[in-house]
N, CA and C of each residue as an Amber inpcrd file, in Angstrom:
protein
   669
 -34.7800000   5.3900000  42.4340000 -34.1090000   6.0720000  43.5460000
 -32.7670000   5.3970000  43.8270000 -31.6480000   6.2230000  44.1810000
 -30.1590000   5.5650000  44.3820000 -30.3580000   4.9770000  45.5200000
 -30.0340000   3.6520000  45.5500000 -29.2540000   3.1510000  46.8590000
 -29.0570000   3.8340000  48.3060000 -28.0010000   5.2420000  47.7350000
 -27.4470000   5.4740000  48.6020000 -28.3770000   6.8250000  49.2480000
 -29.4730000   7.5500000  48.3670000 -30.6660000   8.2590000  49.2280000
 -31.7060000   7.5260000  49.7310000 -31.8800000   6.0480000  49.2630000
 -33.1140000   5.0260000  49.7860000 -33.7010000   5.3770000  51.2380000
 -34.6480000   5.6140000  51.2450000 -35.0840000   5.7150000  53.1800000
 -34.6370000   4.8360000  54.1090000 -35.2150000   3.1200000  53.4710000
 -34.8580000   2.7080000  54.2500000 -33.3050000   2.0310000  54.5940000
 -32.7990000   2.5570000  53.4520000 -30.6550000   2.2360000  53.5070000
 -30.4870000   2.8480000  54.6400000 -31.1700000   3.9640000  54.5480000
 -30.6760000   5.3300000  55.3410000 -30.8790000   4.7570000  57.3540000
 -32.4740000   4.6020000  57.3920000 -32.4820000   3.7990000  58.3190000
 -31.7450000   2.5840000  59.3600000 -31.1940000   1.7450000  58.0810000
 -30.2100000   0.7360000  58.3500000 -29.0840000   1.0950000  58.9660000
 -28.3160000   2.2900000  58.4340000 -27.3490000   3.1540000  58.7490000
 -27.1690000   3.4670000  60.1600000 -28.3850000   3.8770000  60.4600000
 -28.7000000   4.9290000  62.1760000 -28.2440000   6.2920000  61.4640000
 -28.7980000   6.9400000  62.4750000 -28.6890000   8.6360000  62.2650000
 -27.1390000   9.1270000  62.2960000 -26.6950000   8.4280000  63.3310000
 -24.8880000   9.0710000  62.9460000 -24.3170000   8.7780000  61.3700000
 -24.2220000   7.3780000  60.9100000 -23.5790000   6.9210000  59.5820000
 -24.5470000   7.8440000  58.4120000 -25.6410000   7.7850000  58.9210000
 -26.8080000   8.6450000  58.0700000 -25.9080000   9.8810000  57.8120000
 -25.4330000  10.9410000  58.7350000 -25.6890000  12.6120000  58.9830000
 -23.9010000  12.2620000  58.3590000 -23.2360000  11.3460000  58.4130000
 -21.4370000  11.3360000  57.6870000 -21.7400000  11.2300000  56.4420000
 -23.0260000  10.4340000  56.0780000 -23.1520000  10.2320000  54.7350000
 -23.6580000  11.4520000  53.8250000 -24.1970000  11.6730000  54.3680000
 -24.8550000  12.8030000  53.5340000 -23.9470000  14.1700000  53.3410000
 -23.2760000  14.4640000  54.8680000 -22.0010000  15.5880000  54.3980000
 -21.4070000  15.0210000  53.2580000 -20.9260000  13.6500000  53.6770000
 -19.9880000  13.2290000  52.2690000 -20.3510000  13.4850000  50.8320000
 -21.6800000  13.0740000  50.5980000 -22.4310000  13.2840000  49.3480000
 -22.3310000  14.7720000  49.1010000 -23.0230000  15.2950000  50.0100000
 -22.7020000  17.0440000  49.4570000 -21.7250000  18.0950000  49.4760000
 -20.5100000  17.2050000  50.0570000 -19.2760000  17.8140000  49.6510000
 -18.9100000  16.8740000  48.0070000 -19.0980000  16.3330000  47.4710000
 -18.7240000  15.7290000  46.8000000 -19.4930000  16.4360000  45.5880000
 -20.5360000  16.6400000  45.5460000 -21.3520000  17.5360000  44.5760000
 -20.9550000  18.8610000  44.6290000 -20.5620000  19.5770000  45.4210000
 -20.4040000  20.6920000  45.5580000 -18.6540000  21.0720000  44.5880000
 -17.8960000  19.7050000  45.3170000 -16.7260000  19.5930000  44.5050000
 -16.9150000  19.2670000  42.7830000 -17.9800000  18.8270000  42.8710000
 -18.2100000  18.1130000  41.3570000 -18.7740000  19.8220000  40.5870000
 -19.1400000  20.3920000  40.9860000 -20.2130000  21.4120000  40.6040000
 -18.7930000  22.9100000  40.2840000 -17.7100000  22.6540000  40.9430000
 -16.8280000  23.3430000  41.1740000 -16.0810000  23.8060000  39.6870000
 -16.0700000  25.0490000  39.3670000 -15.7620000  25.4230000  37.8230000
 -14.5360000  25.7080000  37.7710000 -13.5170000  25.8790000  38.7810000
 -12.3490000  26.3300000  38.6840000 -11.6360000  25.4880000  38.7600000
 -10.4470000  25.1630000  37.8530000  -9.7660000  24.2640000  38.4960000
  -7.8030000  24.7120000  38.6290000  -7.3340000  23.5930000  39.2970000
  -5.7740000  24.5980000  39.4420000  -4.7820000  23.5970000  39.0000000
  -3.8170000  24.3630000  38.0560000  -2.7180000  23.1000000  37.5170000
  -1.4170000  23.8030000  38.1770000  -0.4940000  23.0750000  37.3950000
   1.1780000  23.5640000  37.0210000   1.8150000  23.3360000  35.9710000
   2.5010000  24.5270000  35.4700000   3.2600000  23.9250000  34.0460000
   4.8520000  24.2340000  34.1640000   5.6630000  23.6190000  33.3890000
   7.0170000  23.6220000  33.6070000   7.1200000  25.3160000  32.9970000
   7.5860000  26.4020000  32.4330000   7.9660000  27.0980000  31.7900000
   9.2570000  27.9000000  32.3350000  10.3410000  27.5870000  31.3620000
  11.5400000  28.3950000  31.0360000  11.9760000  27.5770000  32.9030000
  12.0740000  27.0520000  33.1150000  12.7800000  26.0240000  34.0630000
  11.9180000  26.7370000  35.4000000  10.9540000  26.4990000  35.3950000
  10.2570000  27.2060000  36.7550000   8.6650000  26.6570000  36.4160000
   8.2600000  26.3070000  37.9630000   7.2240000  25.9090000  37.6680000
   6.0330000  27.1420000  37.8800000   5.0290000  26.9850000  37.2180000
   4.4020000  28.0140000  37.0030000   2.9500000  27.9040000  37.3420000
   2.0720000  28.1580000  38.2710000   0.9430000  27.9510000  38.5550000
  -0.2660000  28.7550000  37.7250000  -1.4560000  27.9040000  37.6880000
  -2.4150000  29.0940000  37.1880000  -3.4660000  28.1230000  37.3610000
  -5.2330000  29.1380000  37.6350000  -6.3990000  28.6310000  37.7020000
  -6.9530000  28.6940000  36.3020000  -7.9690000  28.0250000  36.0890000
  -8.5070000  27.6600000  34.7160000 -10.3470000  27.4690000  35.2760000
 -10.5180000  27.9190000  33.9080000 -12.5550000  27.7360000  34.0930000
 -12.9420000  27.8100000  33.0670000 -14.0010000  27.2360000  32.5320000
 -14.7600000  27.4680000  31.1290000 -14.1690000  26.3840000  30.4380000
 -15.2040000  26.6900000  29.4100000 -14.5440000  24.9900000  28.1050000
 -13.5570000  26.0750000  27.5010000 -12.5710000  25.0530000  27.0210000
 -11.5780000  25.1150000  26.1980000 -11.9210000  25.9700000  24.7360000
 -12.9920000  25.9750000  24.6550000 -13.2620000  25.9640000  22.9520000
 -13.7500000  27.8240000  22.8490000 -14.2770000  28.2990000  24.3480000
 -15.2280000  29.6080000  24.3900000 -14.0450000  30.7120000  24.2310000
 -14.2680000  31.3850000  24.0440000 -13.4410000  32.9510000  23.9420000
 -11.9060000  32.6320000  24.9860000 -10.6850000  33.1520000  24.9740000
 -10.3900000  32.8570000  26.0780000 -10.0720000  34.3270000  26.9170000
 -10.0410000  34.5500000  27.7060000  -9.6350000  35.5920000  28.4290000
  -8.0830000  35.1720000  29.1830000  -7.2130000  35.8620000  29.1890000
  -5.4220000  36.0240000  30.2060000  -5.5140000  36.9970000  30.9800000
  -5.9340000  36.7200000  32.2480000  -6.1200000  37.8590000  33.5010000
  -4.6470000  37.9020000  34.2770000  -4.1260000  39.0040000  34.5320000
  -2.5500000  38.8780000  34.7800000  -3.0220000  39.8310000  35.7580000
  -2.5330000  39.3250000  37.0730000  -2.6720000  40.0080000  37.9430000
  -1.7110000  40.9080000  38.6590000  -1.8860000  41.6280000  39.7220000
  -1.1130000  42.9860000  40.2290000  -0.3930000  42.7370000  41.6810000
  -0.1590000  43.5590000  41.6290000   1.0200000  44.0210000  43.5470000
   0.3840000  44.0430000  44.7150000   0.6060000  43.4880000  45.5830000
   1.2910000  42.2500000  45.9940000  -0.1900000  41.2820000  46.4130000
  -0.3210000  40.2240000  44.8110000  -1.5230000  39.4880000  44.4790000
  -0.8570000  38.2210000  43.8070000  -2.0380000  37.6580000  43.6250000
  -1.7620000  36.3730000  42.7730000  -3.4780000  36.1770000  41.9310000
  -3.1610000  35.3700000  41.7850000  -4.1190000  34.8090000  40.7310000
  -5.2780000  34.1330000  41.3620000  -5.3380000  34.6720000  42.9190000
  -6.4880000  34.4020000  43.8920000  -7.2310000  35.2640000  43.8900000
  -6.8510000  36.7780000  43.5820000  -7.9210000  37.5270000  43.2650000
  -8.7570000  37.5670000  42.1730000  -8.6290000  36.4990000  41.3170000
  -9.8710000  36.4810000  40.2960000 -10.8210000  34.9560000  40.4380000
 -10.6290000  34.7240000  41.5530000 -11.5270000  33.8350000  41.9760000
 -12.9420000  33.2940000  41.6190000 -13.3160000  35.2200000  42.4760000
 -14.6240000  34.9540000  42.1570000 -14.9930000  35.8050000  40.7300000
 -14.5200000  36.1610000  39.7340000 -14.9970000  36.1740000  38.6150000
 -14.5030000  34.8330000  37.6620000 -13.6100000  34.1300000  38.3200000
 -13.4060000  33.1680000  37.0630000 -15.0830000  31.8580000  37.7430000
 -15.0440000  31.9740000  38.5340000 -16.4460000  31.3090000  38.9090000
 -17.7440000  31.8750000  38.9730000 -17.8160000  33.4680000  38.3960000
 -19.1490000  33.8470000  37.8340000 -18.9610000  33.6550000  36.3270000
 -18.0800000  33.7620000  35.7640000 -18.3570000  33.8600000  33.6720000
 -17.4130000  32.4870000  33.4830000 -17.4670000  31.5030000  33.8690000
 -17.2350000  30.0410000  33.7870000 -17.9690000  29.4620000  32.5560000
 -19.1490000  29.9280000  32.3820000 -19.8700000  29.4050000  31.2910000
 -19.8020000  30.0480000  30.2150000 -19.0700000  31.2330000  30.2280000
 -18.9790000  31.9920000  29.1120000 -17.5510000  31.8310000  28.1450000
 -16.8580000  31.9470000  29.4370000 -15.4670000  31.8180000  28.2910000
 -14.4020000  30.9520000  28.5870000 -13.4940000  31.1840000  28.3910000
 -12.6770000  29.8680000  28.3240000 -10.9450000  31.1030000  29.6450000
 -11.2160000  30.6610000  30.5730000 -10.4870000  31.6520000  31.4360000
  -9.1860000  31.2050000  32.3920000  -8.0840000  31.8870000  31.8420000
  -6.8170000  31.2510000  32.5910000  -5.9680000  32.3240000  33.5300000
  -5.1980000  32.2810000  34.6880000  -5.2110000  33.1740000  35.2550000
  -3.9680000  32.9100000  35.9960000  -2.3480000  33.1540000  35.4370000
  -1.6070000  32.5090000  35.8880000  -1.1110000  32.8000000  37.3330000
  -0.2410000  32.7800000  38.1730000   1.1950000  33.0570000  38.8130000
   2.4380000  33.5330000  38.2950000   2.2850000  34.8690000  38.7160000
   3.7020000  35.2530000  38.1790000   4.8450000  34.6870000  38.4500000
   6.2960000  34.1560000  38.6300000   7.2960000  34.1250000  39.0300000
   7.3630000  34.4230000  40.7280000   7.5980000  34.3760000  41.8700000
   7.8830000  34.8020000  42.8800000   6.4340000  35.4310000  43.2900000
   5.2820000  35.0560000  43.1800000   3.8900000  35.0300000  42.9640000
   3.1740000  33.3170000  43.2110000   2.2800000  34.2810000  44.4300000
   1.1900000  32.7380000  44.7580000   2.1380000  31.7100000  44.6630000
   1.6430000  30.8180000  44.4680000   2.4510000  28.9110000  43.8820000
   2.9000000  28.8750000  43.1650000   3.2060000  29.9960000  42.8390000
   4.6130000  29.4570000  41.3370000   5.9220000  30.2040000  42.2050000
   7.0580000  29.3820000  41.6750000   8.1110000  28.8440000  41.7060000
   8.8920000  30.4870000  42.4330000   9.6230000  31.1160000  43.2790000
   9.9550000  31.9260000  43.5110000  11.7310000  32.1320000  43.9880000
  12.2050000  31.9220000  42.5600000  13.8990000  31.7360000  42.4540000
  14.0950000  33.4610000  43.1790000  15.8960000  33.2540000  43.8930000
  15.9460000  34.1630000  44.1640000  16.5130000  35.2840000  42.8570000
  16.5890000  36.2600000  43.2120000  17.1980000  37.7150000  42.2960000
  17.7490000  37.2030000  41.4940000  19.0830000  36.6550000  42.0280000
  20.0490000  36.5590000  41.3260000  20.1680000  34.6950000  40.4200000
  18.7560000  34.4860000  40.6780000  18.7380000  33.2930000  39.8250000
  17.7800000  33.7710000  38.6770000  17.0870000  34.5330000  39.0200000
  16.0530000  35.0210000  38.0640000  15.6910000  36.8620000  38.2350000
  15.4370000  37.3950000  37.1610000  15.8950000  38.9270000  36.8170000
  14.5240000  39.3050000  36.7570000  13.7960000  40.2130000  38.2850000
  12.4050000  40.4470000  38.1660000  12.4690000  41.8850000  37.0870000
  12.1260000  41.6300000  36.2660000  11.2360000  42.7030000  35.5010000
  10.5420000  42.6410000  34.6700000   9.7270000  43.3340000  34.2200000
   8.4260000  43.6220000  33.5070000   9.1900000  42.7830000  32.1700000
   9.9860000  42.8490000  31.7690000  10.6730000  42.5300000  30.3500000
  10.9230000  40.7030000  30.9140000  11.0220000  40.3380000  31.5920000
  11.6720000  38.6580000  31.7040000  10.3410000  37.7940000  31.9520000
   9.4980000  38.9430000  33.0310000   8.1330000  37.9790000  33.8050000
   7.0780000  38.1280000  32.1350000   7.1660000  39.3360000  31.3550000
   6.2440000  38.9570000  30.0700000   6.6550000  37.9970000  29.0170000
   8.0330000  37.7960000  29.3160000   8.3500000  36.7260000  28.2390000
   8.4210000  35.6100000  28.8800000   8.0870000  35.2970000  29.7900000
   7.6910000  33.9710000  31.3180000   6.4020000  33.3960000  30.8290000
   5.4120000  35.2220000  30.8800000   3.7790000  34.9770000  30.6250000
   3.5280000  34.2970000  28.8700000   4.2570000  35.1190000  28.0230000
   4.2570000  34.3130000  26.6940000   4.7520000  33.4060000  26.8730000
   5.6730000  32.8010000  26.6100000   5.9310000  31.2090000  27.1120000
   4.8690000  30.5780000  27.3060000   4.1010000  30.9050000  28.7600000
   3.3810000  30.1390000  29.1670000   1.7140000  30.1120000  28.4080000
   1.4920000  31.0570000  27.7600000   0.3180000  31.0400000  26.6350000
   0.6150000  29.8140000  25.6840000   1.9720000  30.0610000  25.0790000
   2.1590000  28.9720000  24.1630000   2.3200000  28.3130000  24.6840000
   2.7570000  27.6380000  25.7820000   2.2510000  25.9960000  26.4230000
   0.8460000  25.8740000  26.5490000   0.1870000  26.3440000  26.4600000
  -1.1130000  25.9770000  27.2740000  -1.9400000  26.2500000  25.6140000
  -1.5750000  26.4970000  24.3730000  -2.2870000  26.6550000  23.0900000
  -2.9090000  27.8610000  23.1230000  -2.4920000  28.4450000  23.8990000
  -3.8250000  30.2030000  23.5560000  -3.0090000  31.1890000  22.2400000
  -3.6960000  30.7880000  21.4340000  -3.1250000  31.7010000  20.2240000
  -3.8570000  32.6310000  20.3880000  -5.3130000  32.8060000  21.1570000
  -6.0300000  34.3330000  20.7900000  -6.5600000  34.1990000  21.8380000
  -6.4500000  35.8120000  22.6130000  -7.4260000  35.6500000  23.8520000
  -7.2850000  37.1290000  24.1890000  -8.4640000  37.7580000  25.1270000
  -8.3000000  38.8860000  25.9840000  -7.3090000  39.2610000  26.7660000
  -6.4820000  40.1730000  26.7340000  -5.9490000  40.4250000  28.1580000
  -6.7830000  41.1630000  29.1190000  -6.5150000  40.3630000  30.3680000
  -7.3160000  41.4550000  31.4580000  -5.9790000  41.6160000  32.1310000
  -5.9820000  43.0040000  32.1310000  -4.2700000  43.3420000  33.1790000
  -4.8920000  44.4680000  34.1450000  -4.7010000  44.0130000  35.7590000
  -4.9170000  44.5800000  36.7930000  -3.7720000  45.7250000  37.4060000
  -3.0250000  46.1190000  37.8410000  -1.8560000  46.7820000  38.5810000
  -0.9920000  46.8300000  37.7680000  -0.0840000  45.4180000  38.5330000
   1.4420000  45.2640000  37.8170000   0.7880000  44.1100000  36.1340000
  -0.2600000  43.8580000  36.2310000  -0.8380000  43.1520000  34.8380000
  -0.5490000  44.0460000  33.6210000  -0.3030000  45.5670000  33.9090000
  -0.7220000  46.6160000  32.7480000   0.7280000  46.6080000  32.1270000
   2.0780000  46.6250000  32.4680000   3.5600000  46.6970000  31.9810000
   3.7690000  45.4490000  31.5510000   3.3140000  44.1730000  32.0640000
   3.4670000  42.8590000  31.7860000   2.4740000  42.9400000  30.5470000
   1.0720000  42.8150000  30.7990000   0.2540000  42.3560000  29.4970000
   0.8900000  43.2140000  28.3690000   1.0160000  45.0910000  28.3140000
   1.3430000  45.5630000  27.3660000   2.1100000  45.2240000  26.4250000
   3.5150000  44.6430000  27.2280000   5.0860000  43.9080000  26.5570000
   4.2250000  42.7120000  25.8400000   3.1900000  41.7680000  26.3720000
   3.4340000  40.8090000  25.3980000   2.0570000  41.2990000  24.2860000
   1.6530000  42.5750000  24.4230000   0.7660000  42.9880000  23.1850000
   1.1500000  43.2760000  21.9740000   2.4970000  44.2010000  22.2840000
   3.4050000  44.6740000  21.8270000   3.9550000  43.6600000  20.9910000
   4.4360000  42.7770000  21.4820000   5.3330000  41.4810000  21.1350000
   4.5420000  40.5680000  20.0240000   3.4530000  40.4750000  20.5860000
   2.8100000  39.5200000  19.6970000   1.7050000  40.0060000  19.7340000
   1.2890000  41.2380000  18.7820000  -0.1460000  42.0700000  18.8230000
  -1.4620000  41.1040000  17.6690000  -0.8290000  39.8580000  16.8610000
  -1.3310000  39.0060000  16.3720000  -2.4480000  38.1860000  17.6590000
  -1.9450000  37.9180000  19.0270000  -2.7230000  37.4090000  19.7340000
  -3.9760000  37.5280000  20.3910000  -3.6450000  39.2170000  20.4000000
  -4.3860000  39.9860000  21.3830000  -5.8910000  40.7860000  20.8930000
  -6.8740000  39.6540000  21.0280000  -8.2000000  40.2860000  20.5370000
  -9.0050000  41.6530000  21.4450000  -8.3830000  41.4060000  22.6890000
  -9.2340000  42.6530000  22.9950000  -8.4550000  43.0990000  24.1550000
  -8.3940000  44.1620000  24.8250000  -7.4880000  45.0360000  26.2550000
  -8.6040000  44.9520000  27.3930000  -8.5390000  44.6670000  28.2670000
  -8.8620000  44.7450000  29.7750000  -8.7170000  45.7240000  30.5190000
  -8.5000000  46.7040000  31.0390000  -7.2560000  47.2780000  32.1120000
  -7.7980000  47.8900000  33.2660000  -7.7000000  47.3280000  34.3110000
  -8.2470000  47.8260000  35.8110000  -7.2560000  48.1620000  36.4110000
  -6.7780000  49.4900000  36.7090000  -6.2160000  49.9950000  37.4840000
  -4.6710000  50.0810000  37.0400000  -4.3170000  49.9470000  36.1670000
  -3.2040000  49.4630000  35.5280000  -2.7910000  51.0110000  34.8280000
  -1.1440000  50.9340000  34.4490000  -0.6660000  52.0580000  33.3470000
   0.1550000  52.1100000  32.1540000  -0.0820000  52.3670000  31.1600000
   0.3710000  52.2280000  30.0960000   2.3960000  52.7580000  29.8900000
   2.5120000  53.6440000  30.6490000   3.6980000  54.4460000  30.2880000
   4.2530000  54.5610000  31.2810000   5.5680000  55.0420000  31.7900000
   6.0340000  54.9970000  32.6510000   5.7010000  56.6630000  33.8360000
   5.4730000  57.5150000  33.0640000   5.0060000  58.3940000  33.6630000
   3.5720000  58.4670000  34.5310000   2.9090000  57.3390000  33.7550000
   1.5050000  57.3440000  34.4270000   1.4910000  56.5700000  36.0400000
   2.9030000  56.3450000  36.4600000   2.9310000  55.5760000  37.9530000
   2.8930000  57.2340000  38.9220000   3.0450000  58.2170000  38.4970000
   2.8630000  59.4690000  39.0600000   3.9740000  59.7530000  40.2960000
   3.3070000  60.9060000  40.8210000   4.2920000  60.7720000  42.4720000
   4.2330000  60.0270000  43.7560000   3.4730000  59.2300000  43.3370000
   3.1110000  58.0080000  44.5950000   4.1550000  57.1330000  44.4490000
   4.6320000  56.8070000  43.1680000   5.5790000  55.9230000  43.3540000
   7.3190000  56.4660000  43.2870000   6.8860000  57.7310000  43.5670000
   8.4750000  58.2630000  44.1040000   9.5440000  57.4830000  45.1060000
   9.0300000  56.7520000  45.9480000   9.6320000  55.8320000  46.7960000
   9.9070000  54.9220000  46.1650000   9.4260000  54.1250000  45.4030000
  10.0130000  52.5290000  44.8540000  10.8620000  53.3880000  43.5680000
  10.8090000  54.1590000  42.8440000  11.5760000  54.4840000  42.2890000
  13.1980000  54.4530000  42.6590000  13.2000000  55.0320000  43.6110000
  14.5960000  55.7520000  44.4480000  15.2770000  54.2140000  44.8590000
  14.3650000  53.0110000  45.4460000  14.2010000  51.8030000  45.9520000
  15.1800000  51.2450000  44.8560000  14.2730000  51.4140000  43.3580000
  14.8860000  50.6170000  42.2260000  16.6350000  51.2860000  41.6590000
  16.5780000  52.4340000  42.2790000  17.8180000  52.6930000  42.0050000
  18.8200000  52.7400000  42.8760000  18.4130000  52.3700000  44.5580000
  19.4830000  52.5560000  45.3420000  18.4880000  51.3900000  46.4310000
  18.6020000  50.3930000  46.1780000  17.9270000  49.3270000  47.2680000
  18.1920000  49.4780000  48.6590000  19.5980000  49.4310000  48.5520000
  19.9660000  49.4730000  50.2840000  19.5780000  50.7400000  50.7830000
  19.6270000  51.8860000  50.4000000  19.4230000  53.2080000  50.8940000
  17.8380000  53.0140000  51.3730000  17.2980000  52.2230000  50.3470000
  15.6000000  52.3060000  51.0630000  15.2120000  51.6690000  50.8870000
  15.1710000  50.5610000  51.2160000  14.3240000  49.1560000  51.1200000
  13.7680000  49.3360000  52.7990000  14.1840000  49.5780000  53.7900000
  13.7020000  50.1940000  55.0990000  12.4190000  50.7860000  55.1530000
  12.2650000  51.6050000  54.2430000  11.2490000  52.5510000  54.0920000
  10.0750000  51.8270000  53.3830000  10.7870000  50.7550000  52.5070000
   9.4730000  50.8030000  51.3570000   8.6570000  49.5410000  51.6340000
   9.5770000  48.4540000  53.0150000   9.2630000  47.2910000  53.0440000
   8.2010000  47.2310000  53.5700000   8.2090000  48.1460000  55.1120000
   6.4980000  48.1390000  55.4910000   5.2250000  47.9600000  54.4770000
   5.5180000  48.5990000  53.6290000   4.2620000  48.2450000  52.7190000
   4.3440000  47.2080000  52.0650000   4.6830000  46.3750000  51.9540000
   4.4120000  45.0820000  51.7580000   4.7220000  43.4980000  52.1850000
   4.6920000  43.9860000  53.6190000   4.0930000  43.5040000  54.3950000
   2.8660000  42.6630000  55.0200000   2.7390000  41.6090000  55.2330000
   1.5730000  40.8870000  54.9440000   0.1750000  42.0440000  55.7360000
   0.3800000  42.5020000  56.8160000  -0.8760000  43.1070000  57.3150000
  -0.8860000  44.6970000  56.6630000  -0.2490000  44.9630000  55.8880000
  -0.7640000  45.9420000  54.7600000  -2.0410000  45.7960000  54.0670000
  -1.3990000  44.8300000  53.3860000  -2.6160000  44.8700000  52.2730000
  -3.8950000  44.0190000  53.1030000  -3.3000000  43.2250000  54.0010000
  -4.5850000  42.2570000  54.5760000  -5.3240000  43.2340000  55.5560000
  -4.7810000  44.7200000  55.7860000  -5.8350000  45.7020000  56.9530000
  -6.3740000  46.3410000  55.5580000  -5.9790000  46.6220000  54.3760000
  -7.1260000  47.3960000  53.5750000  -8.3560000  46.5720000  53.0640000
  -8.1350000  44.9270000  53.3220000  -9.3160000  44.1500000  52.5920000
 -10.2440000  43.6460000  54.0780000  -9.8190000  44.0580000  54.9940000
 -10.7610000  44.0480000  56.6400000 -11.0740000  44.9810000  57.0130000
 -10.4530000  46.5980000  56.6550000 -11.4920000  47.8790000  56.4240000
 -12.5540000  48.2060000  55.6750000 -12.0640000  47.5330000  54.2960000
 -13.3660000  47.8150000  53.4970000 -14.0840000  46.7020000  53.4230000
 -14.1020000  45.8030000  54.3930000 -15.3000000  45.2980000  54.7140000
 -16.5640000  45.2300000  55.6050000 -15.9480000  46.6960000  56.2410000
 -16.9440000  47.5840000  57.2530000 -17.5200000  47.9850000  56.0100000
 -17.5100000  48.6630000  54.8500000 -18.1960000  49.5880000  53.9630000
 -18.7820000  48.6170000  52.8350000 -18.1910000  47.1210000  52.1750000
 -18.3770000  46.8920000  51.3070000 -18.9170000  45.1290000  51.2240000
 -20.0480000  44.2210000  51.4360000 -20.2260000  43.1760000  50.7710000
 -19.1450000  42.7550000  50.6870000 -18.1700000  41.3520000  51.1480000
 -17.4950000  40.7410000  51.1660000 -17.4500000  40.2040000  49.9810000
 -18.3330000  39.6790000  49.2600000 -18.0740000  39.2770000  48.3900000
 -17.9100000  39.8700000  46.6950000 -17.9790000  41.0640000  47.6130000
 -17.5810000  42.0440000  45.9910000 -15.9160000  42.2450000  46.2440000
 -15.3010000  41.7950000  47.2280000 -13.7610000  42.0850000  47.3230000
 -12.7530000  41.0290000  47.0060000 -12.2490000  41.2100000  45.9210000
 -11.2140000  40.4610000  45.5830000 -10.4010000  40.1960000  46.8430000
 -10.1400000  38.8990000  47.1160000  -9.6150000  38.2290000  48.1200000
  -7.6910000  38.1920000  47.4680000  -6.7440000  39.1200000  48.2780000
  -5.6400000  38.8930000  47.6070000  -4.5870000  38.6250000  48.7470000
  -3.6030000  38.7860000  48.3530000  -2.4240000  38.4320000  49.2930000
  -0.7710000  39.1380000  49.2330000  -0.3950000  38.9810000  50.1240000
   1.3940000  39.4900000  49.6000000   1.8530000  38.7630000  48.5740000
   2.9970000  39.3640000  47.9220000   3.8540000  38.2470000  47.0100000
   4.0220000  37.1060000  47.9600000   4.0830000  35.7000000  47.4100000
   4.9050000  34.4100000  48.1030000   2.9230000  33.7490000  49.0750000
   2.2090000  34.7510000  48.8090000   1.1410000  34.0670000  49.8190000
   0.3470000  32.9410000  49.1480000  -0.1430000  31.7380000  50.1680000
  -0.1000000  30.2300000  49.2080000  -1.6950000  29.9060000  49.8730000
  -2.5950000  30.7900000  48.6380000  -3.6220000  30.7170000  48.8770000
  -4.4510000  30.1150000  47.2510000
């Protein structure tokens, strides 16, 4: 028996040093038991965040996440299939904890942030892995399928679109946005807005198990 569960250590202690000790111990296991873990890597002069789970050696999966998210919404799947595969899940550019230069230091589009995301595969050694592409994951993962279709063992795609037509008439507004900012950035900003997206994940939790809901955030949110 350890030392530090002994009865009578415990005794010696008194019940207060006792009841500190034991939180301590089982936060400490709980941390030890913990499958996810979170780094930073330099890429293309920006630092670049991403969560990691699984051994190194298992399948790997590249979950690229969507609008307006980070790499907090795969939380809780990179801590259910932890034992299965080998799972990395970055920060885009101006996304979660990675590095968020302004416009005119850095050029947001689908074409700069996928050659950001390659980059950052080849730092980290993933020559072969899944894409899982969520939203804005589907224009990003595609470019680097495209690019380097040698890498890409298998497609993912939740909610995501292949072509540019498939964004439909919903996105008639950011369109007009991308071609005339000042005329409507007024219009389009409300929606993304931090209590946007944070009133659709506290409605559907009248209807839905909390823990089936991806936990996400605005761009820039440091969760």
């Amino acid at each position: 028996m350890s030392r530090w569960t002994d009865s009578s250590f415990m005794r010696r202690l008194g019940v207060p040093h006792s009841i500190y000790l034991i939180m301590i111990m089982n936060t400490m296991n709980v941390l030890a038991q913990e499958p996810v873990s979170y780094h930073t890597v330099r890429i293309d002069n920006l630092n670049i965040f991403y969560r990691e789970a699984g051994p190194k050696d298992a399948p790997a999966i590249l979950l690229l996440h969507g609008l307006p998210s980070s790499s907090r919404m795969f939380e809780p799947l990179l801590t259910r299939l932890a034992g299965q595969f080998h799972m990395v899940a970055p920060d885009y550019p101006g996304f979660g904890h990675s590095d968020a230069p302004t416009p005119k230091e850095f050029s947001y589009t689908f074409d700069n942030i996928a050659k950001v995301m390659d980059h950052f595969t080849e730092a980290l050694n993933l020559t072969k892995y899944t894409l899982y592409m969520q939203d804005y994951g589907g224009p990003v993962g595609f470019r680097m399928a495209l690019a380097h279709p040698d890498r890409v063992e298998a497609l993912i795609v939740q909610d995501a679109v292949a072509h540019n037509e498939g964004l439909g008439a919903n996105w008639k507004t950011r369109r007009a946005f991308w071609a005339d900012r000042a005329s409507h950035e007024a219009v389009l900003r409300p929606t993304c807005s931090l209590w946007t997206p944070r009133g659709r994940v506290t409605s559907a939790t009248t209807r839905t198990p909390r823990s089936t809901i991806p936990i996400s955030g605005p761009t820039n949110t440091r969760s």
